[in-house]
C-alpha atoms as an extended CHARMM CRD file, in Angstrom:
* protein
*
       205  EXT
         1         1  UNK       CA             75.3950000000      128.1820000000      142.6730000000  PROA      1               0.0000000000
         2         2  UNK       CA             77.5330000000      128.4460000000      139.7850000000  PROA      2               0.0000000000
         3         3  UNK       CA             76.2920000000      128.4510000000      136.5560000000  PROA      3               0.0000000000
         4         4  UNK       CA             79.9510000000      127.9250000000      134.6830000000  PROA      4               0.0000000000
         5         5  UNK       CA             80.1190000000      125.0790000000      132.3450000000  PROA      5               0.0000000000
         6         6  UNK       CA             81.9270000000      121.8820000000      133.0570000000  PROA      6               0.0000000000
         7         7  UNK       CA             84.8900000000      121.3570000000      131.0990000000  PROA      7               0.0000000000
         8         8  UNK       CA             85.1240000000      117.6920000000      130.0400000000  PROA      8               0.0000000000
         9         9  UNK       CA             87.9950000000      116.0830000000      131.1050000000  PROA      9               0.0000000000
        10        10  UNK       CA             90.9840000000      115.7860000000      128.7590000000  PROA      10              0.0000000000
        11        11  UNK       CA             94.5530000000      114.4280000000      128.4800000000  PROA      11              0.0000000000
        12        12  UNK       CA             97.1860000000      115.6960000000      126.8100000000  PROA      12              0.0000000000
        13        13  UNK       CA             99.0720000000      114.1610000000      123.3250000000  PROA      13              0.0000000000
        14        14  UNK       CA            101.4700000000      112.3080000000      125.6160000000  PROA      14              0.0000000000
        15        15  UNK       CA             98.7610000000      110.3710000000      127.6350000000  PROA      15              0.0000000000
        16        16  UNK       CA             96.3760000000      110.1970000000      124.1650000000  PROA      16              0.0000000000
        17        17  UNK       CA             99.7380000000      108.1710000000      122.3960000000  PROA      17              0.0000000000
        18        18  UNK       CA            100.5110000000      105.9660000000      125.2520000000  PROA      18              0.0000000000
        19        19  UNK       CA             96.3450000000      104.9880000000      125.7160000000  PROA      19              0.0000000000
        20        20  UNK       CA             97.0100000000      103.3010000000      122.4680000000  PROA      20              0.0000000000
        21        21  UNK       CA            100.9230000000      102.5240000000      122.6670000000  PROA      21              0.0000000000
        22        22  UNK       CA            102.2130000000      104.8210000000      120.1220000000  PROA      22              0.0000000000
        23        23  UNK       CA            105.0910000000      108.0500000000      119.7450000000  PROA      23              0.0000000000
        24        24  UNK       CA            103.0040000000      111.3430000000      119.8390000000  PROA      24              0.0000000000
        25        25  UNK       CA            104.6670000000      112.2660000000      117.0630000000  PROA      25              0.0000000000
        26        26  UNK       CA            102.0920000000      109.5340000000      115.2020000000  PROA      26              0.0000000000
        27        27  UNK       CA             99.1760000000      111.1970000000      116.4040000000  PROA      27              0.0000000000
        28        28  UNK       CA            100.4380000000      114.5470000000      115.1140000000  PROA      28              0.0000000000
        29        29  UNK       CA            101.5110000000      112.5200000000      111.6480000000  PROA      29              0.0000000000
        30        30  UNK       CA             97.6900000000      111.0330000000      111.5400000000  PROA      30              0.0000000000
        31        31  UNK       CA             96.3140000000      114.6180000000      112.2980000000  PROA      31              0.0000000000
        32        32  UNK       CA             98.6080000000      116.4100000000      109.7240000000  PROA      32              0.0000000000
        33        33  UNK       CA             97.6480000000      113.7130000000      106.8930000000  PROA      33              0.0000000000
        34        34  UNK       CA             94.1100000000      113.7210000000      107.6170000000  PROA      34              0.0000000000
        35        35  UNK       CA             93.1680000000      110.6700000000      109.5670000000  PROA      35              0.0000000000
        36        36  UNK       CA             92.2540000000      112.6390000000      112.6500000000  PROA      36              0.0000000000
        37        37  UNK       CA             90.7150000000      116.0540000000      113.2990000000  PROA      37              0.0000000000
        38        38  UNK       CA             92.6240000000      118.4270000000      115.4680000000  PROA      38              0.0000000000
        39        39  UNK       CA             91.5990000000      117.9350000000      119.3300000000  PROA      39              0.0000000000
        40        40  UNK       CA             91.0150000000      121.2210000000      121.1130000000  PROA      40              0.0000000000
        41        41  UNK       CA             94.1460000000      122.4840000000      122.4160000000  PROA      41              0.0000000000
        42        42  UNK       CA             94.5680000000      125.0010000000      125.7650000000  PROA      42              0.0000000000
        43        43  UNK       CA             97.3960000000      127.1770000000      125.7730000000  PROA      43              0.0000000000
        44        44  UNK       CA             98.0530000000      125.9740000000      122.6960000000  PROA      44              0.0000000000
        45        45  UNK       CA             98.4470000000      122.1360000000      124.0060000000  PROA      45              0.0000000000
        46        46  UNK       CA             96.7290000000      119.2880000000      122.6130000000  PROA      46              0.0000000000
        47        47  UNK       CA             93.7370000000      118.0280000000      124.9740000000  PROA      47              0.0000000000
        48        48  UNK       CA             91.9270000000      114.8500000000      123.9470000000  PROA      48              0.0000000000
        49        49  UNK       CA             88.3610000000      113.9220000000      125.1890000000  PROA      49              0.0000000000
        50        50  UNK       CA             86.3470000000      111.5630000000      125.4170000000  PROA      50              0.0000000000
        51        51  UNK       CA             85.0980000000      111.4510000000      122.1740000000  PROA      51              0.0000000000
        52        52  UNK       CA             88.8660000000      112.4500000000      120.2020000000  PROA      52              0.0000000000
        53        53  UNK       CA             90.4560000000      108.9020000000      122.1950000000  PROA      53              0.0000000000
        54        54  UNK       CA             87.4080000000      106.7880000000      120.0940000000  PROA      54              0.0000000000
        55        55  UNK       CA             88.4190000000      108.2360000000      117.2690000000  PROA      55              0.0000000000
        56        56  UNK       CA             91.9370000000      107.7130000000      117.5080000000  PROA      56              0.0000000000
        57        57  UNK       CA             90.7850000000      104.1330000000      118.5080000000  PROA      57              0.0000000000
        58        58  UNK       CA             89.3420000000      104.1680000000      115.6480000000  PROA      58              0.0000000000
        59        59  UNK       CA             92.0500000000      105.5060000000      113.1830000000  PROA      59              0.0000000000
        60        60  UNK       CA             94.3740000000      102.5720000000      115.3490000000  PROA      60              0.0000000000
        61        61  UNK       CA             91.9540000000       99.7100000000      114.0300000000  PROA      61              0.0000000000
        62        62  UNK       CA             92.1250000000      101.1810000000      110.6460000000  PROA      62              0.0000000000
        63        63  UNK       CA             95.8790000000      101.6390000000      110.5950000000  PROA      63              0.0000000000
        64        64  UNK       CA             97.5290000000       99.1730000000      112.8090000000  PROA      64              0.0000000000
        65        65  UNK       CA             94.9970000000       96.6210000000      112.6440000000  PROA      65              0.0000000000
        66        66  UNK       CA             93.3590000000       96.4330000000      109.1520000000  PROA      66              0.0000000000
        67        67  UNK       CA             96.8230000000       97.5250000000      108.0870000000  PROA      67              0.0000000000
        68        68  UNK       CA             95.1530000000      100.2560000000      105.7900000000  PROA      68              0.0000000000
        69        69  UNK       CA             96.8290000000      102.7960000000      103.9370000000  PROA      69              0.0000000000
        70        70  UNK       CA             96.5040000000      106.3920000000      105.4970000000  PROA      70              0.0000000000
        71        71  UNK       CA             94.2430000000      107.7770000000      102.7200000000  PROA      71              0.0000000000
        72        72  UNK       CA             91.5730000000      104.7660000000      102.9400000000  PROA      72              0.0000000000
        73        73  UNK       CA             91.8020000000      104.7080000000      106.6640000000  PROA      73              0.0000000000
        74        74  UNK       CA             90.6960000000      108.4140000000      106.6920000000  PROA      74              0.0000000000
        75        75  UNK       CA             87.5610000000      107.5370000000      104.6140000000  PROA      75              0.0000000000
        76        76  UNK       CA             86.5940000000      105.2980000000      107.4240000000  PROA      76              0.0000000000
        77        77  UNK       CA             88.1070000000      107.5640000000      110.7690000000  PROA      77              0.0000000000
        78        78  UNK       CA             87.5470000000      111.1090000000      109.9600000000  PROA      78              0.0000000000
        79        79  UNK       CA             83.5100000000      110.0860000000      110.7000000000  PROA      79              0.0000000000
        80        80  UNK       CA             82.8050000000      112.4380000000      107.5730000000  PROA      80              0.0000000000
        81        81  UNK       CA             82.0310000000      109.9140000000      104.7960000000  PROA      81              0.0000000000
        82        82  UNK       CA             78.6750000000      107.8600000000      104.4560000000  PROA      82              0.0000000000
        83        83  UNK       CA             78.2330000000      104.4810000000      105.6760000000  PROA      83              0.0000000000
        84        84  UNK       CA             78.2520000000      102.8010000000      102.2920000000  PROA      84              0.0000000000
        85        85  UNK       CA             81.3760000000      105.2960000000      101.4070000000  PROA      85              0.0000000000
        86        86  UNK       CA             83.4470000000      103.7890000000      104.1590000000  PROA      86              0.0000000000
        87        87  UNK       CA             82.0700000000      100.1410000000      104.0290000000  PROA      87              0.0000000000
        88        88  UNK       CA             83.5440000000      100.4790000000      100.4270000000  PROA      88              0.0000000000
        89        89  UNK       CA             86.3680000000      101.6240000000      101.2760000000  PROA      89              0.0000000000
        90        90  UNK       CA             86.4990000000       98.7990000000      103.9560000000  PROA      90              0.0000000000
        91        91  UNK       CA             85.6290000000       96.3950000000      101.2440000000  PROA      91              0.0000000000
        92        92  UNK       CA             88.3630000000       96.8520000000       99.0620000000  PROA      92              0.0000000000
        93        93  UNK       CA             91.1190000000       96.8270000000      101.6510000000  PROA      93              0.0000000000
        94        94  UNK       CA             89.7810000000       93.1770000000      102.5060000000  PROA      94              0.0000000000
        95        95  UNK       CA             90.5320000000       92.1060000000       98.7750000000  PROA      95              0.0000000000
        96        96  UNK       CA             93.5580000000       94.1410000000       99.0940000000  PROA      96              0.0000000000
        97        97  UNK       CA             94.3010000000       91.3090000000      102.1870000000  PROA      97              0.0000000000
        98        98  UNK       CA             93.2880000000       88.4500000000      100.5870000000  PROA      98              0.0000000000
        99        99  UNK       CA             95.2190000000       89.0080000000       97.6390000000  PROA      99              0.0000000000
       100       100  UNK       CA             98.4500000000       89.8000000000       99.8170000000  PROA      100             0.0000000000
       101       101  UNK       CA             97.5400000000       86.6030000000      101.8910000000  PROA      101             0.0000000000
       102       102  UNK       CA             97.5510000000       84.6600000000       99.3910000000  PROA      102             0.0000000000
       103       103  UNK       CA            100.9320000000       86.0760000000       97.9360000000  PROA      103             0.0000000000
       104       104  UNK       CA            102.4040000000       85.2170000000      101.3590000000  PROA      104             0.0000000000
       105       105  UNK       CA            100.7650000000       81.6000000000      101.5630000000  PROA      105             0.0000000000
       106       106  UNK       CA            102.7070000000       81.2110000000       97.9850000000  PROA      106             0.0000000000
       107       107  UNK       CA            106.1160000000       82.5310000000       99.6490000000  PROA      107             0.0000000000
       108       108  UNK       CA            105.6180000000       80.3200000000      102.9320000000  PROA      108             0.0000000000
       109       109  UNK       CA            104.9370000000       77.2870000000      100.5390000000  PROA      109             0.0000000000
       110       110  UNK       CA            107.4450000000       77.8460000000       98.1260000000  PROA      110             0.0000000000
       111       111  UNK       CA            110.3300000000       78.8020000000      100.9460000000  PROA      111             0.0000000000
       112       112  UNK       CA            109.4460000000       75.4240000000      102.7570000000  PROA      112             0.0000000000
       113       113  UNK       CA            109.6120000000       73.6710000000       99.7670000000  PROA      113             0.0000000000
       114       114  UNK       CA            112.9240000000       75.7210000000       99.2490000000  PROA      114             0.0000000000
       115       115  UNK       CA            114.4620000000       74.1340000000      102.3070000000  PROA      115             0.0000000000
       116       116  UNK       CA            114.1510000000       70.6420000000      100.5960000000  PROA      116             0.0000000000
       117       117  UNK       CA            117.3400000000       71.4020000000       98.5060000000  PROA      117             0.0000000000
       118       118  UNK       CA            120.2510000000       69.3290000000       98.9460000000  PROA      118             0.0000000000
       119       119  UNK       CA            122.8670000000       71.7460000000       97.3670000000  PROA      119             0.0000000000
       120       120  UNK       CA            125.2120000000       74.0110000000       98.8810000000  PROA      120             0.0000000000
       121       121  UNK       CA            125.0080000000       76.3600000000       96.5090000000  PROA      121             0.0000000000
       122       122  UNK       CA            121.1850000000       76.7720000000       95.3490000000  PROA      122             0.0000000000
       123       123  UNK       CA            122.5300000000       78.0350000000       91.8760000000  PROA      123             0.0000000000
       124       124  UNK       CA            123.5500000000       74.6070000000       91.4730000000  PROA      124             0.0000000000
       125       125  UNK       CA            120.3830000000       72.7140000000       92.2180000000  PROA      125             0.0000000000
       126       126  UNK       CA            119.6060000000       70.2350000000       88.9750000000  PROA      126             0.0000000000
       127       127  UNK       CA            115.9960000000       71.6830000000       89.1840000000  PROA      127             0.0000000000
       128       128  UNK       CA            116.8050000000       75.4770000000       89.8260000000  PROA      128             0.0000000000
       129       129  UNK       CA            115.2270000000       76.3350000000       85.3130000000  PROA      129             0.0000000000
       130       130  UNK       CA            112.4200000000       74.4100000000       86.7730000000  PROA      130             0.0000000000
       131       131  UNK       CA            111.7880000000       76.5470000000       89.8010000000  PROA      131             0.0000000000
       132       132  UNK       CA            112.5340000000       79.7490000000       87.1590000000  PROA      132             0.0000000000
       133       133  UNK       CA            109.8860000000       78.5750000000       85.2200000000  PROA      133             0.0000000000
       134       134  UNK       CA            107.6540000000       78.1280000000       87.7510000000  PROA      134             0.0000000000
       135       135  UNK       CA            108.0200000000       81.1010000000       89.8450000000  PROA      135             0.0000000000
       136       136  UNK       CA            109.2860000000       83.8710000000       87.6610000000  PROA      136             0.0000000000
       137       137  UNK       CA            108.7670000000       85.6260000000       84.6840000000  PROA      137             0.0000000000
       138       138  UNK       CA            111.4960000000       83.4860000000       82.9740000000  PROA      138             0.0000000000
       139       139  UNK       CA            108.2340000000       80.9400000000       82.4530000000  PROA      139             0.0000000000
       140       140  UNK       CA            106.8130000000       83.5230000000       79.7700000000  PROA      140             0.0000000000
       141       141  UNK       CA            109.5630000000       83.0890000000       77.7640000000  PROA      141             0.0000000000
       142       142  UNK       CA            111.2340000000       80.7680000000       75.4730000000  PROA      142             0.0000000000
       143       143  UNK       CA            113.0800000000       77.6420000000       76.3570000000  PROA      143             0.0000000000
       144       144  UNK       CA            116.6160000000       77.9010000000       75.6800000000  PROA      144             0.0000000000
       145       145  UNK       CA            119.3230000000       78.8190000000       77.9940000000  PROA      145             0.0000000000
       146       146  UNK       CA            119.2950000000       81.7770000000       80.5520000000  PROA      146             0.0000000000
       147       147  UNK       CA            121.2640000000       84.2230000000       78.1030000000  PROA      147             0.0000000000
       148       148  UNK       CA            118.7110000000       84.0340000000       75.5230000000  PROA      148             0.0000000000
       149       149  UNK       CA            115.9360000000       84.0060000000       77.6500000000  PROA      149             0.0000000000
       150       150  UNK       CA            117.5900000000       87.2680000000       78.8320000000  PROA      150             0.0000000000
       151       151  UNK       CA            117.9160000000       88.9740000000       75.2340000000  PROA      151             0.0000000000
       152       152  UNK       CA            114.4470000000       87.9060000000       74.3100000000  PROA      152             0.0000000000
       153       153  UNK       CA            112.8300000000       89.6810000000       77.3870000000  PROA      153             0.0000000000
       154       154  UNK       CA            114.3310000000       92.9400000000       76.3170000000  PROA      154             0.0000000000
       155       155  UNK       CA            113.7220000000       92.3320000000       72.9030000000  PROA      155             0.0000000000
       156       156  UNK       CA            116.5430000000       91.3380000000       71.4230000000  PROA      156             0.0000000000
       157       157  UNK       CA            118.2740000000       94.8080000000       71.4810000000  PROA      157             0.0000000000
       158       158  UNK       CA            121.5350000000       95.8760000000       72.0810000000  PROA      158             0.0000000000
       159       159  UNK       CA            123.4580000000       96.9200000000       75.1000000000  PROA      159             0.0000000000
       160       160  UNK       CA            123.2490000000      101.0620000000       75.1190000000  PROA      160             0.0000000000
       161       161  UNK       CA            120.8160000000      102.8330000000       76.9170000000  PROA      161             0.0000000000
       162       162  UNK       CA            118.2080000000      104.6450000000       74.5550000000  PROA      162             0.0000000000
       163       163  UNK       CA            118.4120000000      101.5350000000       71.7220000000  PROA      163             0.0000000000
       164       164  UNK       CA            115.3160000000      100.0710000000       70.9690000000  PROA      164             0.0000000000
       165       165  UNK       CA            115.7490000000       96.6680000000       72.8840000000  PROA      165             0.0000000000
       166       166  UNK       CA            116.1800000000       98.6620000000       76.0390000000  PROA      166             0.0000000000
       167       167  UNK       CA            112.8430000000       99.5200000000       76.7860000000  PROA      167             0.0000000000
       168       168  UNK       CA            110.9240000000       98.1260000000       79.6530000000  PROA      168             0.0000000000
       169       169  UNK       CA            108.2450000000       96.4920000000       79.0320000000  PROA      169             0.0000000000
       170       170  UNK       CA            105.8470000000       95.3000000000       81.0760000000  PROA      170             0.0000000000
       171       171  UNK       CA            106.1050000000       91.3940000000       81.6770000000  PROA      171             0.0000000000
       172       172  UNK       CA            102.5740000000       90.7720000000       81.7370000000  PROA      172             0.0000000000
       173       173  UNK       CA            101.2860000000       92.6030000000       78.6210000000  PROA      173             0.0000000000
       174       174  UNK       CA            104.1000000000       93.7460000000       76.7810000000  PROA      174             0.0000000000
       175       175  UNK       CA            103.6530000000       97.4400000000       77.1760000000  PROA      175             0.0000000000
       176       176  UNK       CA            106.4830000000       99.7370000000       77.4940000000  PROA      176             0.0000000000
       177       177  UNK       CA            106.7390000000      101.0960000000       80.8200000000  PROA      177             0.0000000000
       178       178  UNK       CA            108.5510000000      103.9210000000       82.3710000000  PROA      178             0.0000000000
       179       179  UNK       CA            110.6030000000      104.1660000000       85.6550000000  PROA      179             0.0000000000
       180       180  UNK       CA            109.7470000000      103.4310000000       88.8070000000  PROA      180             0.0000000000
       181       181  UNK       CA            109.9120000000      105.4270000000       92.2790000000  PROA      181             0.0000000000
       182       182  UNK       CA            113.3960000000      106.7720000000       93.0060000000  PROA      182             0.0000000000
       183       183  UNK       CA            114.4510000000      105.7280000000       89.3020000000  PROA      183             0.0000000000
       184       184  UNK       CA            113.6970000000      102.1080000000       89.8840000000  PROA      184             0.0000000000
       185       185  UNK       CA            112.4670000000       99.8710000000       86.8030000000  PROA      185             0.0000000000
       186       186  UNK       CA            109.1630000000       98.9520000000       86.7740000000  PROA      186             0.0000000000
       187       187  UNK       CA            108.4490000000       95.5990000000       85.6020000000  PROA      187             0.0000000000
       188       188  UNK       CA            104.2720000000       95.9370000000       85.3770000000  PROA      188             0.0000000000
       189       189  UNK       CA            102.4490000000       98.9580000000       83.6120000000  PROA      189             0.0000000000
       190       190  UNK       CA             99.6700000000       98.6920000000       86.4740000000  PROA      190             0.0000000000
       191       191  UNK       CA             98.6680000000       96.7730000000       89.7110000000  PROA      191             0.0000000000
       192       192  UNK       CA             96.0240000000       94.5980000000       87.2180000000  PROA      192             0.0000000000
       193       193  UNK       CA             98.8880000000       93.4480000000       85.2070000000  PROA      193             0.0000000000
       194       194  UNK       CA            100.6770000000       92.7520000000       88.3720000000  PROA      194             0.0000000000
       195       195  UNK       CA             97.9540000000       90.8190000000       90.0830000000  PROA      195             0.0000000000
       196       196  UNK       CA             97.0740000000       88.5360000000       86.3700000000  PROA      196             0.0000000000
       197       197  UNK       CA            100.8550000000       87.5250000000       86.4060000000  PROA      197             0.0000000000
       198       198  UNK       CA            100.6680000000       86.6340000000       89.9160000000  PROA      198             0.0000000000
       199       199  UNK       CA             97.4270000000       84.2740000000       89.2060000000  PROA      199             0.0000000000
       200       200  UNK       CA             99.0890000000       83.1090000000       86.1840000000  PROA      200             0.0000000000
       201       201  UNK       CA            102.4840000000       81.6630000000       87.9880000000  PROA      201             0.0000000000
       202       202  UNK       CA             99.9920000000       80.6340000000       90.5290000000  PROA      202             0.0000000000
       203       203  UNK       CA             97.5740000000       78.7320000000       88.6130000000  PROA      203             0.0000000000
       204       204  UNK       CA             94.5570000000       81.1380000000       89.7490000000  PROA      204             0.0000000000
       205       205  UNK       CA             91.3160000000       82.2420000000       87.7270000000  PROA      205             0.0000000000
């Protein structure tokens, strides 16, 4: 009788990917950032077991399902944090939800509303300031007209680049912020000051 070991049967990246309707070049993206371990391979080939297809079942829940970001779904799919680690981690994401639903329920409202308008041209809807007011930061600042409303959010300064009204400043609390990703302005110094004038145009805490 032999006495070799079983091998445990395996598939290869191809049939791992299409188990859970995705490219294999995501599973080689989720291994390569972290999310998964790398499967034993022979001749060099990926082979996925058993046990590696939960995990990627796993890491698919995490990703595609509780739409988390690649670094918090590792916490919870590499299966090498604790349980209260990755319940944290699992915790935040859901008020990382709840605040984006509720940014969406605001869009949904505010769109249907938008379809109310009897104008051709929105820009000349009798109630547009209103709406400004409402749902931008133009509401933080004084009433007037649109042009002075525009000079007071940058201070008051003048038109070249490196005078002191052009800094950005952060439309929440005032402080001067750099530039964004790819050179972009940013218009909040941090995701707080983001989220309190959200609330605020929203009426929230």
């Amino acid at each position: 009788m032999s006495t070799d070991p079983v091998t445990p049967p395996a598939v290869p990246i191809s049939e791992a990917a299409a188990l859970y309707d995705l490219p294999p070049s995501t599973l080689r993206w989720w291994e390569d950032r972290g999310l998964l371990g790398p499967p034993p391979r022979d001749a060099g080939r990926r082979r996925y077991r058993e046990a590696d297809l939960r995990r990627l079942g796993v890491a698919y829940l995490c990703c595609v399902t509780g739409l988390m970001p690649l670094s918090k779904a590792a916490v919870v799919a590499a299966g090498q944090a604790r349980r209260e680690d990755w319940q944290g981690t699992v915790a935040e994401q859901i008020g990382v939800l709840a605040d984006r639903i509720d940014q969406l329920t605001a869009a949904r409202a505010y769109l249907q509303h938008l379809l109310q308008c009897e104008d051709a041209d929105m820009t000349d809807c009798p109630y547009l300031e209103r709406e400004l007011v409402t749902w931008t930061p133009r509401g933080r600042l004084p009433a007037g007209d649109l042009v002075s409303a525009a000079r007071a959010a940058r201070g008051g300064g003048g038109d070249e680049k490196g005078e002191v009204g052009d800094e950005m400043r952060c439309v929440s609390c005032a402080r001067v912020v750099g530039e964004g990703g790819r050179g972009r302005p940013r218009r909040y110094c941090s995701a707080a000051c983001r989220q309190r004038a959200y609330r605020a145009r929203r009426g929230v805490g």
